[in-house]
MOPAC internal coordinates of N, CA, C and O (Angstrom, degrees):
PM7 1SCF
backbone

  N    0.0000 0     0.00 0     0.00 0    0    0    0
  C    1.4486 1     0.00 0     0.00 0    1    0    0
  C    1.5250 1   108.49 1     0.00 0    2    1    0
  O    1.2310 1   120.17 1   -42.40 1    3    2    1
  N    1.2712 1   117.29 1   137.60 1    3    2    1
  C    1.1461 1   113.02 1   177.16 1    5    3    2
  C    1.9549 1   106.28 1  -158.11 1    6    5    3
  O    1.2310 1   122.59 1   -74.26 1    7    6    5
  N    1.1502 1   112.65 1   105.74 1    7    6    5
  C    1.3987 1   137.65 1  -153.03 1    9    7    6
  C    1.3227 1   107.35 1    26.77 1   10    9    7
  O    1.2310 1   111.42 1   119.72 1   11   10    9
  N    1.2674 1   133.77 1   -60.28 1   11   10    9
  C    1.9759 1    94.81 1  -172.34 1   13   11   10
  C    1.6476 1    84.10 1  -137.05 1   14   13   11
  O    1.2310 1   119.41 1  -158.18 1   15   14   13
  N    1.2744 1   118.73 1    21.82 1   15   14   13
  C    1.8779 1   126.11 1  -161.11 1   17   15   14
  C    2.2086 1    72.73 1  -101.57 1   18   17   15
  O    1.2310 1   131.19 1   -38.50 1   19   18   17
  N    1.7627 1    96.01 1   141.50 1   19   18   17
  C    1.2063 1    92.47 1   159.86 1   21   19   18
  C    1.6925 1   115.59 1  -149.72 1   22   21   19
  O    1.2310 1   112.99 1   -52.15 1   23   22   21
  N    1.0723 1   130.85 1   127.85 1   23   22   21
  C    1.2220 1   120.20 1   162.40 1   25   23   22
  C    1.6704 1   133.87 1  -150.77 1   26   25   23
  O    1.2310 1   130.86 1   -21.17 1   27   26   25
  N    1.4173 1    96.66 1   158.83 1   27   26   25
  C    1.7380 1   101.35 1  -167.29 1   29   27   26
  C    1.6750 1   108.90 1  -120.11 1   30   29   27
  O    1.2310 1   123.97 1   -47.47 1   31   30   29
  N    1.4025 1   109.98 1   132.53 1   31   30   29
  C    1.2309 1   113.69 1   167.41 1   33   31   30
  C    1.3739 1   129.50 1  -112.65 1   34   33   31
  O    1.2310 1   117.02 1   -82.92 1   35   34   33
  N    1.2846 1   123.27 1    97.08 1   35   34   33
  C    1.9138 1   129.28 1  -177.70 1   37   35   34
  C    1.6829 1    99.98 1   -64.69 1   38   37   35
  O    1.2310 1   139.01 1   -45.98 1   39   38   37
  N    1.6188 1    80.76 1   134.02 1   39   38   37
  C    1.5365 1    98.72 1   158.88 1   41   39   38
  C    1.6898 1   128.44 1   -22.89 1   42   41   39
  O    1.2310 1   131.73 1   141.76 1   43   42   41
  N    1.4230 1    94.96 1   -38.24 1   43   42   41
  C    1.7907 1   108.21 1  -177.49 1   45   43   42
  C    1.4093 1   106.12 1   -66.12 1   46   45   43
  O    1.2310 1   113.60 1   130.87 1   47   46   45
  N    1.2990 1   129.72 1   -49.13 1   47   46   45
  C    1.3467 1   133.93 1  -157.60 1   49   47   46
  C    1.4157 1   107.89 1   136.21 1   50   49   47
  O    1.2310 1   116.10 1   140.90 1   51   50   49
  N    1.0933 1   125.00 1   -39.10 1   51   50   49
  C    1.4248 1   119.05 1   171.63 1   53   51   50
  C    1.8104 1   133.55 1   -55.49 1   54   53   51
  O    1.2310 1   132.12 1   -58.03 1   55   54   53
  N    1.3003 1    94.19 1   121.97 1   55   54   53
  C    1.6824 1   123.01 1  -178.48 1   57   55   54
  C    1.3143 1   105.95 1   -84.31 1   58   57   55
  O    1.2310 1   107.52 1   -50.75 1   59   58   57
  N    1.2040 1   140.89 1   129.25 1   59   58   57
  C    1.2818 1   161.64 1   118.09 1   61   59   58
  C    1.1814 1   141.50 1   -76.42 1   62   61   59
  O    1.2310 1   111.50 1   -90.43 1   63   62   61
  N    1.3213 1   133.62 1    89.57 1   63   62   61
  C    1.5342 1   134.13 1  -163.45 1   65   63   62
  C    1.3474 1   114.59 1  -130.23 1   66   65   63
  O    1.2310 1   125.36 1   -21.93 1   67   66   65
  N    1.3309 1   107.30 1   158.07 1   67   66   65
  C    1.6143 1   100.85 1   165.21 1   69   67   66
  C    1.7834 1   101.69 1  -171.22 1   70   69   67
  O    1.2310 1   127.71 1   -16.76 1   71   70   69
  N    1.2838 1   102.76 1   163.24 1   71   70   69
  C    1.6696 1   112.11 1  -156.12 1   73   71   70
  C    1.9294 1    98.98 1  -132.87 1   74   73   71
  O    1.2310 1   119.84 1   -53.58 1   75   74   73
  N    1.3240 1   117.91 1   126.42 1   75   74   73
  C    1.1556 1   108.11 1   177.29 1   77   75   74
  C    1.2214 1   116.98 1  -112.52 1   78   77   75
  O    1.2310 1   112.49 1   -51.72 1   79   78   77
  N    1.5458 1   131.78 1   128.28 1   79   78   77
  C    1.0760 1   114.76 1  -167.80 1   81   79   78
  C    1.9828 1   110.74 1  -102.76 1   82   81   79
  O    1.2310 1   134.43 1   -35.41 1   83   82   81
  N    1.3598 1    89.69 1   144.59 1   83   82   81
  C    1.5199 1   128.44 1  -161.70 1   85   83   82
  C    1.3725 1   100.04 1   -67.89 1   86   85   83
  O    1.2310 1   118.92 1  -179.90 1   87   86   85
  N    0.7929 1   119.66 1     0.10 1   87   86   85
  C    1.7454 1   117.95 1  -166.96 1   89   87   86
  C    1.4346 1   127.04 1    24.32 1   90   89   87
  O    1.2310 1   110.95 1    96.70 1   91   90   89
  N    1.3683 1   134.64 1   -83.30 1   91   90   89
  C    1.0238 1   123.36 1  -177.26 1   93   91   90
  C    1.2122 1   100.27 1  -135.19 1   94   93   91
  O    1.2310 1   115.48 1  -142.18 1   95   94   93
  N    1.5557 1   126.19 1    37.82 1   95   94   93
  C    1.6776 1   128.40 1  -174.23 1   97   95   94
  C    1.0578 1    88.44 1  -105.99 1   98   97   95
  O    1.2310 1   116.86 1   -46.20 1   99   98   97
  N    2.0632 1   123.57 1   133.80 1   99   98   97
  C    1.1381 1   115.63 1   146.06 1  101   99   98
  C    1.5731 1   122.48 1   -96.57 1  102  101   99
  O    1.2310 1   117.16 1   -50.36 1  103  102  101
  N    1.3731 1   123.01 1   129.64 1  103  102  101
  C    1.6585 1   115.36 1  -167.48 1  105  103  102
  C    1.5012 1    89.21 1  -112.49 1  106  105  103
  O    1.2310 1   125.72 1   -38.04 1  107  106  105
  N    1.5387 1   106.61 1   141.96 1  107  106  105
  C    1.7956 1   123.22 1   153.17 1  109  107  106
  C    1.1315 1   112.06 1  -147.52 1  110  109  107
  O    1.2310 1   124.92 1   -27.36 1  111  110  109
  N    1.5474 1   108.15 1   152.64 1  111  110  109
  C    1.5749 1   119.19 1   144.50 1  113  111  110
  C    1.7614 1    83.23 1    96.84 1  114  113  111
  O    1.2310 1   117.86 1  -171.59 1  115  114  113
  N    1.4567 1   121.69 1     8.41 1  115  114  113
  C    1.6468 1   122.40 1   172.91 1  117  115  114
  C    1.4172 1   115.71 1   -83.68 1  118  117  115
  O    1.2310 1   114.54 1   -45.07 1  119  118  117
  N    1.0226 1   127.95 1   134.93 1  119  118  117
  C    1.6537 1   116.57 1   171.05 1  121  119  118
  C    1.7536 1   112.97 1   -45.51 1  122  121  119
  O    1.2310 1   124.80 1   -31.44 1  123  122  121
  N    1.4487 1   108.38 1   148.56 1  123  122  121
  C    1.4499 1   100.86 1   175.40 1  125  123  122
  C    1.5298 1   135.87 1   -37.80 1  126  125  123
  O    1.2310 1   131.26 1   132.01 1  127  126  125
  N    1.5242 1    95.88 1   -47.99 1  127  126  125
  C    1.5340 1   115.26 1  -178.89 1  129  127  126
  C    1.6534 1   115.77 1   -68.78 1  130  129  127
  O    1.2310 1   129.86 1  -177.43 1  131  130  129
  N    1.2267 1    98.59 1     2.57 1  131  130  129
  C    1.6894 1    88.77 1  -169.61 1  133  131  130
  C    1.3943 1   115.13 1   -86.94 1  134  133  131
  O    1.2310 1   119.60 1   142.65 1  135  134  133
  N    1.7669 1   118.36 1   -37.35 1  135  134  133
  C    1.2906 1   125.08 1   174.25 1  137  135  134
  C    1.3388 1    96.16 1    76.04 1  138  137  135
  O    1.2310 1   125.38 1    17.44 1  139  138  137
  N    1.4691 1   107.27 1  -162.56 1  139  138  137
  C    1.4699 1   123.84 1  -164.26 1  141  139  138
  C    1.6948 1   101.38 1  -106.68 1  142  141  139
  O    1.2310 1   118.56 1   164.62 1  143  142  141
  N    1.3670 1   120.35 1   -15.38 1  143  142  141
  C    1.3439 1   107.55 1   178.09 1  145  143  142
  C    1.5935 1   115.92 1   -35.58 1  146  145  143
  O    1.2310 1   127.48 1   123.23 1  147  146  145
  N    1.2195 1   103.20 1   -56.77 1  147  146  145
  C    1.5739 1   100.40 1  -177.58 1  149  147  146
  C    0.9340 1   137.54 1   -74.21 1  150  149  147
  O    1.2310 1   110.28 1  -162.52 1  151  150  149
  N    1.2620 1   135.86 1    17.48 1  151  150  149
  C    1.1892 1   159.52 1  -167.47 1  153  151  150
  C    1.8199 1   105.08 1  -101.21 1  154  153  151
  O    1.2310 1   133.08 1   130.67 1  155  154  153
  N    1.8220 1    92.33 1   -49.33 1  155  154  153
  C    1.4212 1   115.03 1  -149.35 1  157  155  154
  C    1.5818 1    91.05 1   -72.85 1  158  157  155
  O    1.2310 1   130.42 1   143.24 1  159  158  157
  N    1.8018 1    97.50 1   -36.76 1  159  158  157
  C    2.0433 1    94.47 1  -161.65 1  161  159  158
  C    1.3775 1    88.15 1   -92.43 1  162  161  159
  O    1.2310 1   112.13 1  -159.08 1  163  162  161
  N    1.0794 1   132.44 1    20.92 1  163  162  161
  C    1.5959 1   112.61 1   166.82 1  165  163  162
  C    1.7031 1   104.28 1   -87.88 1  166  165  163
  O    1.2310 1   133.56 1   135.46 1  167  166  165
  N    1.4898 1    91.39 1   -44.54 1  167  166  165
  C    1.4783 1    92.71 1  -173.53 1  169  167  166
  C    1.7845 1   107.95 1   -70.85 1  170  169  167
  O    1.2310 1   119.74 1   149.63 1  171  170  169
  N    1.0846 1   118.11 1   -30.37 1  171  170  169
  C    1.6313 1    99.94 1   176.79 1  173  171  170
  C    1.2309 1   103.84 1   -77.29 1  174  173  171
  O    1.2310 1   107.19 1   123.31 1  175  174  173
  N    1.4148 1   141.46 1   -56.69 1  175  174  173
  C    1.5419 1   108.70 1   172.09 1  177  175  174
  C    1.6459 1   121.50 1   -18.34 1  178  177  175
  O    1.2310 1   128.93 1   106.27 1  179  178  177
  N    1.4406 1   100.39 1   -73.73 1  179  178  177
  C    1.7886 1    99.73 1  -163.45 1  181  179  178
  C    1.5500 1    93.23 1   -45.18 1  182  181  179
  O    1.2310 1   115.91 1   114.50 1  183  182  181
  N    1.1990 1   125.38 1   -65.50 1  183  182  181
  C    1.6622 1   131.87 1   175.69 1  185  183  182
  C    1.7904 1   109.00 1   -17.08 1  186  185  183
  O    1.2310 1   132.43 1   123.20 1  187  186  185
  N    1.5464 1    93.59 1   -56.80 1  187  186  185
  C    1.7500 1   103.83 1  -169.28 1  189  187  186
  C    1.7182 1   101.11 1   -71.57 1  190  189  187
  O    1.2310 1   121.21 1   166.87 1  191  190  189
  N    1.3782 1   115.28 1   -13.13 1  191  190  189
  C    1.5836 1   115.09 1  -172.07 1  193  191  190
  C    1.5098 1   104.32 1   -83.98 1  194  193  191
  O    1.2310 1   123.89 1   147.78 1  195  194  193
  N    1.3982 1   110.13 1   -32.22 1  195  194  193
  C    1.5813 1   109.31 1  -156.05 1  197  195  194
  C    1.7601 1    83.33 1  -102.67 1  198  197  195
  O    1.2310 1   105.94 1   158.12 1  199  198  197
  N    0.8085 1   143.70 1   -21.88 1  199  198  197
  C    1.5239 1   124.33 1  -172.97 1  201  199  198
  C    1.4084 1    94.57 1   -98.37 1  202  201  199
  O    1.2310 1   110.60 1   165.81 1  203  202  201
  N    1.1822 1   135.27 1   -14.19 1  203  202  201
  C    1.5142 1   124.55 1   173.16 1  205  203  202
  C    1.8756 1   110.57 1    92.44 1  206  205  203
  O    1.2310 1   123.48 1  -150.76 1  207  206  205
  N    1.1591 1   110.94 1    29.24 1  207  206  205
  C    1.7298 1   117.58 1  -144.72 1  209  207  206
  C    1.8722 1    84.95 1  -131.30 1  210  209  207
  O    1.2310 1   119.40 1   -15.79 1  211  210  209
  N    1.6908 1   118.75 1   164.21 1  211  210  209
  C    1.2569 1   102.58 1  -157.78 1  213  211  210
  C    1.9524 1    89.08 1  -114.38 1  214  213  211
  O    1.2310 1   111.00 1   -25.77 1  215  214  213
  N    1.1815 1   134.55 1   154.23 1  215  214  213
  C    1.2157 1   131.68 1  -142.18 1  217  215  214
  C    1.6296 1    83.25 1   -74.38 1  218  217  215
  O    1.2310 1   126.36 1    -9.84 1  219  218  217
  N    1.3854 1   105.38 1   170.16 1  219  218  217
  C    1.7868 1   132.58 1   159.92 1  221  219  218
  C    2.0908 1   101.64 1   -49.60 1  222  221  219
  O    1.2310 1   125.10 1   120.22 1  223  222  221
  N    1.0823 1   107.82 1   -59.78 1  223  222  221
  C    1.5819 1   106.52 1   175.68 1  225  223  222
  C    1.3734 1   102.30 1  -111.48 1  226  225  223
  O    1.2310 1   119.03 1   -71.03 1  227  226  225
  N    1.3931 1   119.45 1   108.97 1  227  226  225
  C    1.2971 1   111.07 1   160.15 1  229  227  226
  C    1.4059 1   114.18 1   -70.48 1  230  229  227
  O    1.2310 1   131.42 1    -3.26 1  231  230  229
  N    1.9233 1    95.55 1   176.74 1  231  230  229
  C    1.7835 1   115.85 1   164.65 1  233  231  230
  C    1.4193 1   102.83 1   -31.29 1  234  233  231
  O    1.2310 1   129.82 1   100.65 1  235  234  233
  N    1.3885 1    98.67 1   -79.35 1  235  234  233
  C    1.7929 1   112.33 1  -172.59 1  237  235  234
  C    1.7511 1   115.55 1   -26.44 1  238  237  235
  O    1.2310 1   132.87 1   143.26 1  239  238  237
  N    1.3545 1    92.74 1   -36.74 1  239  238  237
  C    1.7272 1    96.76 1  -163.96 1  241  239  238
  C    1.4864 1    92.73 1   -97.14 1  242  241  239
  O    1.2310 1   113.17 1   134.89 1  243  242  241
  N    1.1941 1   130.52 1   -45.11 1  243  242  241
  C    1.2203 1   107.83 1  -173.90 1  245  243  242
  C    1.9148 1   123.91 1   -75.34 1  246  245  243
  O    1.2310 1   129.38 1   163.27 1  247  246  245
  N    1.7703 1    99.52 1   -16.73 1  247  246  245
  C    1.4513 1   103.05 1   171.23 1  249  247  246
  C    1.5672 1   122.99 1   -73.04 1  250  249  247
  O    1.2310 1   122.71 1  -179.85 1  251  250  249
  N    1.6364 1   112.40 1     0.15 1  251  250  249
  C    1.7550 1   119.04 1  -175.84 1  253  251  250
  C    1.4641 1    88.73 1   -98.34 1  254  253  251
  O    1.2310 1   108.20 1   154.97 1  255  254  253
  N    1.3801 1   139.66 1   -25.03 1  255  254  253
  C    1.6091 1   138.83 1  -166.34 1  257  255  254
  C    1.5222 1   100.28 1   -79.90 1  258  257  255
  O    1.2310 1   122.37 1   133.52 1  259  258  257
  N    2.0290 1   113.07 1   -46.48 1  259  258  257
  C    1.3103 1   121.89 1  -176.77 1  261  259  258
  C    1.4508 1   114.49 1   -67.28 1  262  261  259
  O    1.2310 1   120.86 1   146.21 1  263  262  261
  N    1.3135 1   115.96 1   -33.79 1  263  262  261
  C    1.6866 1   136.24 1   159.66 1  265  263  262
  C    1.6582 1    85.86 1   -46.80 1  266  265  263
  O    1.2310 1   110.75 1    47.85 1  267  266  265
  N    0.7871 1   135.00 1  -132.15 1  267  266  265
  C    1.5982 1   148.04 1   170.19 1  269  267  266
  C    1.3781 1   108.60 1    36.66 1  270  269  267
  O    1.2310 1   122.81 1   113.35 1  271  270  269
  N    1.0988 1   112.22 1   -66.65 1  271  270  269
  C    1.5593 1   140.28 1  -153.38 1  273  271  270
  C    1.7874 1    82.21 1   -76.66 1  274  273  271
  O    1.2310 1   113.97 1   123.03 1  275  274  273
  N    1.3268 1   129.02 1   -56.97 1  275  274  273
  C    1.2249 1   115.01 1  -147.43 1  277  275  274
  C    1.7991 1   100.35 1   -95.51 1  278  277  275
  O    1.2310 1   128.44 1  -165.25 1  279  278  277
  N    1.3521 1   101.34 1    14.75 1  279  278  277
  C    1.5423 1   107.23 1   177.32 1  281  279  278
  C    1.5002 1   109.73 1  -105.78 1  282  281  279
  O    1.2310 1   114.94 1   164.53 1  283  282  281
  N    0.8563 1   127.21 1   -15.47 1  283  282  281
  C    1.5893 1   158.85 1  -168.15 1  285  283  282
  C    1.6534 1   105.03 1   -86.05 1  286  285  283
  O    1.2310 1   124.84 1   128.94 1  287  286  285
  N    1.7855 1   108.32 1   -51.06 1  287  286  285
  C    1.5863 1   119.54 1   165.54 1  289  287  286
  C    1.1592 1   117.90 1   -69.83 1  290  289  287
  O    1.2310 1   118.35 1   142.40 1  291  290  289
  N    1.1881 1   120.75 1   -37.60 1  291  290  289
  C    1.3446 1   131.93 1   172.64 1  293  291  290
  C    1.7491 1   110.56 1   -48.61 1  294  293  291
  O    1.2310 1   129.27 1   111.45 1  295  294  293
  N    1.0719 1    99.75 1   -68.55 1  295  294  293
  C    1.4599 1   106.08 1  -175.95 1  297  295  294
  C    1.3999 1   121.94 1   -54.71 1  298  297  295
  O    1.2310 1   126.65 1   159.29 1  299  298  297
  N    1.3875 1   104.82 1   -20.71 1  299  298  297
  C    1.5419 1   122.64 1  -168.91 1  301  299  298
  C    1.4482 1    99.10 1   -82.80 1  302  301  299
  O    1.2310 1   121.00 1   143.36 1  303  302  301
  N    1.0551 1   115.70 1   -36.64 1  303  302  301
  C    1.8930 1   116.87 1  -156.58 1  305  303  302
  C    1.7656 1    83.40 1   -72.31 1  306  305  303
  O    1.2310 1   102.41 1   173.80 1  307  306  305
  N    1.4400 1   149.81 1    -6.20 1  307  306  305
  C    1.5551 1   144.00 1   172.69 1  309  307  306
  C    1.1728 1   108.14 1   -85.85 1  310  309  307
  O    1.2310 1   120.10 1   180.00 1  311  310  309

């Protein structure tokens, strides 16, 4: 992974990739892995704050991914 460029290679031979384009965001000074996602949900929050509307990923949705993520460390620290 390398900012919004992604790809996977299986044991078999099979390539999987895909590239997202950034449109008119310029990102720096982000770690590689971060891409533009975060950029994007920062700005729809403030967006989701001022129109009164509930973000594209809510709390809820993003606290089952952080659930995930910290089960994933867990397992790793064995």
């Amino acid at each position: 992974m390398n900012y919004d460029d992604a790809r996977i290679e299986f044991n078999d031979g099979t390539i999987l990739s895909t590239t997202q384009d950034a449109g008119d965001i310029h990102y720096e000074d982000g770690k590689d892995y971060w891409g533009f996602q975060h950029i994007r949900q920062i700005a729809d929050f403030y967006d989701a704050v001022e129109n009164d509307r509930e973000p594209f990923i809510s709390g809820r949705e993003a606290l089952k991914i952080q659930k995930l993520i910290c089960k994933i460390y867990e397992k790793g620290r064995w």
